[in-house]
DRENPAZA-874451 format. One record per residue (C-alpha): z, x, y. Coordinates in steps of 0.1 Angstrom, whole numbers, plus 2048, in hexadecimal, padded with zeros to 3 digits. Example, Ala and Ser with C-alpha at 12.3 -4.5 7.8 and 13.67 -1.06 7.14 Angstrom:
residues 2
<rec <84E,87B,7D3>>;
<rec <847,889,7F5>>;
***
This chain:
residues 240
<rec <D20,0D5,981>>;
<rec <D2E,0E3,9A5>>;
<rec <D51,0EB,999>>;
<rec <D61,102,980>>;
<rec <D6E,0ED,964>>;
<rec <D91,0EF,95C>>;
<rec <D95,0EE,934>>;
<rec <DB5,0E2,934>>;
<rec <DB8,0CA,94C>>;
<rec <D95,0BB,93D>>;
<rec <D9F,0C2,91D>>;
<rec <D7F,0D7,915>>;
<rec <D78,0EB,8F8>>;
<rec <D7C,115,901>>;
<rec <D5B,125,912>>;
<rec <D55,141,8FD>>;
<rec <D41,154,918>>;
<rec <D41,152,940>>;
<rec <D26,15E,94C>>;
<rec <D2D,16B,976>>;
<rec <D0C,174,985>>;
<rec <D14,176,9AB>>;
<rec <D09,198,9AE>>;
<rec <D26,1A9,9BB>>;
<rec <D49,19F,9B9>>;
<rec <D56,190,9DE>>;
<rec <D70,19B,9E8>>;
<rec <D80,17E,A03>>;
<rec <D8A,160,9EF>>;
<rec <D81,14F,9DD>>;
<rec <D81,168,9C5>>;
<rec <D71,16B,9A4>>;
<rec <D90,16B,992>>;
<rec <D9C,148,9A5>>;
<rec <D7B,13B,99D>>;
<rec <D76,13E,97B>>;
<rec <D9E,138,974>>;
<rec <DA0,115,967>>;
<rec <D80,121,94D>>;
<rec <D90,13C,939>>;
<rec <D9F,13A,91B>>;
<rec <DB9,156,913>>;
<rec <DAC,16C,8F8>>;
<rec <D91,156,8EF>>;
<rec <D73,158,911>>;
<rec <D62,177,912>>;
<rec <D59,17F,938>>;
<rec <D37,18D,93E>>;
<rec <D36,19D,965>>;
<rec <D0D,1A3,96E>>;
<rec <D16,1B0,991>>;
<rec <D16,1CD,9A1>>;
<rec <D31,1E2,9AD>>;
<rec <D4F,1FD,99D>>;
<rec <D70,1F5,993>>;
<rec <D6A,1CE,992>>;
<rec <D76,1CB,96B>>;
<rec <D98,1CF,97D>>;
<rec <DA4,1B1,98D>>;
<rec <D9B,1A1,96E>>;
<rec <DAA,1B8,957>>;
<rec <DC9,1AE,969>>;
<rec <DC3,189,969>>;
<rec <DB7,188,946>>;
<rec <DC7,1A1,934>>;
<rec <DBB,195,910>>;
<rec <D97,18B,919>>;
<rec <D7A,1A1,913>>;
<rec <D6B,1A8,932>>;
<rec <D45,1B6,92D>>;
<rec <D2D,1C7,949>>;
<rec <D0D,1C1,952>>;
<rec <CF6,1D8,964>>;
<rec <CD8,1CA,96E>>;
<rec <CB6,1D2,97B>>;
<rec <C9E,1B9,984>>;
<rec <C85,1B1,99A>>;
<rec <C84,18F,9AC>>;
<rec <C81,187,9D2>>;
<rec <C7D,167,9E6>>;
<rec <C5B,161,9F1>>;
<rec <C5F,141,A03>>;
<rec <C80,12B,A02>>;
<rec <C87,11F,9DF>>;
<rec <C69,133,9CE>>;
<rec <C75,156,9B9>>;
<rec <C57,171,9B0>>;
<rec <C60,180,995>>;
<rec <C4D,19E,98C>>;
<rec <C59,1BC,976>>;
<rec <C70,1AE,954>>;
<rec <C96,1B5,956>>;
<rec <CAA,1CD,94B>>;
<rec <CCE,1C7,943>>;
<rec <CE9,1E4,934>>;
<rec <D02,1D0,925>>;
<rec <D26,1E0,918>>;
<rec <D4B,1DB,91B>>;
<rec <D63,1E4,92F>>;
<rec <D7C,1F3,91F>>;
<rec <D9E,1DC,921>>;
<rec <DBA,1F5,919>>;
<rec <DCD,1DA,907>>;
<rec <DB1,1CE,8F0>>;
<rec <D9E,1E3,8D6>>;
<rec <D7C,1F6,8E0>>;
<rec <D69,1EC,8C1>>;
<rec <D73,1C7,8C7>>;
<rec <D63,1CB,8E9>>;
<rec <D43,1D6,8DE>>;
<rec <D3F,1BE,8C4>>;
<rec <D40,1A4,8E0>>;
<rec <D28,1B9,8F6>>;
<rec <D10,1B8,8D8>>;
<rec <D13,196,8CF>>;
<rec <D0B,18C,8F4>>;
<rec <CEC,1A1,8F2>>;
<rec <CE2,18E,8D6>>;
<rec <CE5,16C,8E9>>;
<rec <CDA,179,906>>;
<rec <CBA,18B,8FA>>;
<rec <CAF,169,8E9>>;
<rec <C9D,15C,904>>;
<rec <C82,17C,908>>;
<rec <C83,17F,92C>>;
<rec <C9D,19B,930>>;
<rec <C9F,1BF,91A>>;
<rec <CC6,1BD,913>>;
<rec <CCF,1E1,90B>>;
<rec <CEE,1E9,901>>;
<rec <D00,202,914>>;
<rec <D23,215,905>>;
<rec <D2C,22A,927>>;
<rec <D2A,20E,940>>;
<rec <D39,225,959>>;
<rec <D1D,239,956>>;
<rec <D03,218,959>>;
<rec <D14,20D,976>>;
<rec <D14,22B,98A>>;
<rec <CF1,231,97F>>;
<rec <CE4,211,992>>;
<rec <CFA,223,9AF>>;
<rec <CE1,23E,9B0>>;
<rec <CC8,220,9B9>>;
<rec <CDB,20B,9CE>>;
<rec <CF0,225,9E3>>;
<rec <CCD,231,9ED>>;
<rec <CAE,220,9EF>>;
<rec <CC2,1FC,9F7>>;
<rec <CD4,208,A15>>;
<rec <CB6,21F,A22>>;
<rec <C99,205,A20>>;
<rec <CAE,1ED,A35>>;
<rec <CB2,206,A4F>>;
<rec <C92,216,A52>>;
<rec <C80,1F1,A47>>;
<rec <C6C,200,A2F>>;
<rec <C6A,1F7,A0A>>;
<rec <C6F,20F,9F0>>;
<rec <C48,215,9EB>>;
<rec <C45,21E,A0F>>;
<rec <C68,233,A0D>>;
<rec <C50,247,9F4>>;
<rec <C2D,249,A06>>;
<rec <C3B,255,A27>>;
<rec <C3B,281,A23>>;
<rec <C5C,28B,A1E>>;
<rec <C73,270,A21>>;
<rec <C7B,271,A01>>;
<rec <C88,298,A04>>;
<rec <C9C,291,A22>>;
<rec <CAF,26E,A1B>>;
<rec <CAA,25F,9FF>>;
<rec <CB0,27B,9E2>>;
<rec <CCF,28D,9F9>>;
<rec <CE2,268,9F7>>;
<rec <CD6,268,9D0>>;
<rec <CE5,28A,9CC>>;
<rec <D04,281,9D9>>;
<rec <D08,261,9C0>>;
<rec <D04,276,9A6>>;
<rec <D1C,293,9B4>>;
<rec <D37,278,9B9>>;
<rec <D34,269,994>>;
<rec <D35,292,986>>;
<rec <D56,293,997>>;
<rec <D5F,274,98A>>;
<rec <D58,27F,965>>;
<rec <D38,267,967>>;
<rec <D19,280,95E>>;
<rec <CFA,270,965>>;
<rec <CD9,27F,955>>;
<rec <CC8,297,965>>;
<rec <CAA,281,96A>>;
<rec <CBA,269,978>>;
<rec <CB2,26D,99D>>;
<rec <C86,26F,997>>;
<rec <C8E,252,97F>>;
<rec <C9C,23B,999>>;
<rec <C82,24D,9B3>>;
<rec <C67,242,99C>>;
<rec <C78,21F,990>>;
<rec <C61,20B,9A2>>;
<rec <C3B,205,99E>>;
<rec <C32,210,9C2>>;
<rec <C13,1F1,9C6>>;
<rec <C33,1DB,9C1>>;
<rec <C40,1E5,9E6>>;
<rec <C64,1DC,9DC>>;
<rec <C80,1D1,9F5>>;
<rec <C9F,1DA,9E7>>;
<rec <CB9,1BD,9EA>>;
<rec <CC9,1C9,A0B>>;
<rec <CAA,1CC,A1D>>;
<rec <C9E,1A6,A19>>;
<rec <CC0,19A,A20>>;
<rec <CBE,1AD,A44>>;
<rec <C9B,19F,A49>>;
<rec <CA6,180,A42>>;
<rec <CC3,181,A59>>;
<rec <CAA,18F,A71>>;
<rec <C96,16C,A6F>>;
<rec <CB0,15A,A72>>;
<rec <CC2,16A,A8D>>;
<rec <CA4,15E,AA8>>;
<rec <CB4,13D,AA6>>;
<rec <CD3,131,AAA>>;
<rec <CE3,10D,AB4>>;
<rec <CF3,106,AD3>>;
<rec <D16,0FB,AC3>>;
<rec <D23,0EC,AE8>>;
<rec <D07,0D8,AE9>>;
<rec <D06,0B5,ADC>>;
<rec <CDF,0B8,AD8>>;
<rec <CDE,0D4,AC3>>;
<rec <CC0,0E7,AD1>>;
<rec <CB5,106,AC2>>;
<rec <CB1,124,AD2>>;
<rec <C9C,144,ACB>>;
<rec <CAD,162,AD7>>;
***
């Protein structure tokens, strides 16, 4: 199916759960909101959000004011090999609670986050843990992704090499940790006081891992030694 199904229009029984898995939340149209639209069900469709990112519950708190929005935070290990072939090493993690919808009840919320772990758990390829300060989980992740992501794609090496190489670890990557974690303190988030080794250490270092942000910009690198002559009616390419 390549479009959203509208239940009323198709006359479609309610979808108890929608499932958004983009990662992060866009935030140009189309938005996730328009998208999934013509799927929910007031009161009825939980909505589960596996992406990245803080503050994203909102938009659909506003939208959906009586559905159960739930937050996944996930860590998992995949990266394209070759076009159309995912290496998948390490098992998933996912830290599943609510967000917590002012105008519904908490405990109602986390009945739904539990009962998603359930279904979600069945198939035995991800640990579903659930996860009752999601605040907390999210800006965890932070801690990761505000670092390591964002470094490795500069300095083009993976977080294994980030590690090896004498004190590079000292003077970039745990003084961007250590501001995550000063910014979630002021916040009223308190992380644990592990936390920063932990995410150091997350990775097993013969995995040579490239965070997410570091194969995008080699693959734009690739495919940035090429590009079609668009006023030309032959379409040659080009390497630049």
């Amino acid at each position: 199916m390549n479009a959203i199904p509208n239940v009323i229009e198709e006359d479609l029984e309610p979808f108890d759960y929608i499932l958004c898995v983009t990662k992060n939340c866009p935030d140009i149209p189309p938005k996730i909101v328009d998208l999934i639209l013509p799927a929910v069900t007031p009161s009825h469709t939980v909505i589960v959000l596996v992406q990245n990112g803080l503050n994203i519950e909102k938009p659909l708190f506003a939208a959906f004011p009586s559905n159960i929005i739930l937050s996944g935070v996930q860590m998992i290990d995949s990266h394209e090999e070759e076009p159309g072939h995912i290496l998948h090493e390490e098992p998933d993690f996912l830290y599943l609670g609510a967000f917590h919808n002012q105008s519904l009840e908490f405990e109602i919320e986390n009945r739904a986050a539990k009962a998603f772990i359930e279904i979600y758990g069945k198939g035995g390829k991800t640990k579903c843990l659930y996860c009752e300060d999601v605040p907390l989980a999210r800006w965890r992740k932070l801690v990761f992704n505000a670092s390591f992501n964002p470094l490795c794609a500069i300095t083009g090496l993976d977080d294994a090499r980030m590690r090896i190489v004498p004190g590079l670890v000292e003077a970039l990557i745990k003084p961007v940790m250590e501001e995550i974690v000063a910014i979630a303190k002021a916040l009223g988030h308190i992380l644990p006081d592990d936390v920063i080794q932990s995410m150091i250490d997350m990775d097993p270092m013969d995995l040579y891992l490239k965070p997410s942000m570091q194969c995008d910009l080699e693959k734009v690198a690739a495919f940035s030694r090429f590009f079609v002559n668009s006023n030309s009616f032959s379409g040659k390419l080009y390497r630049i």
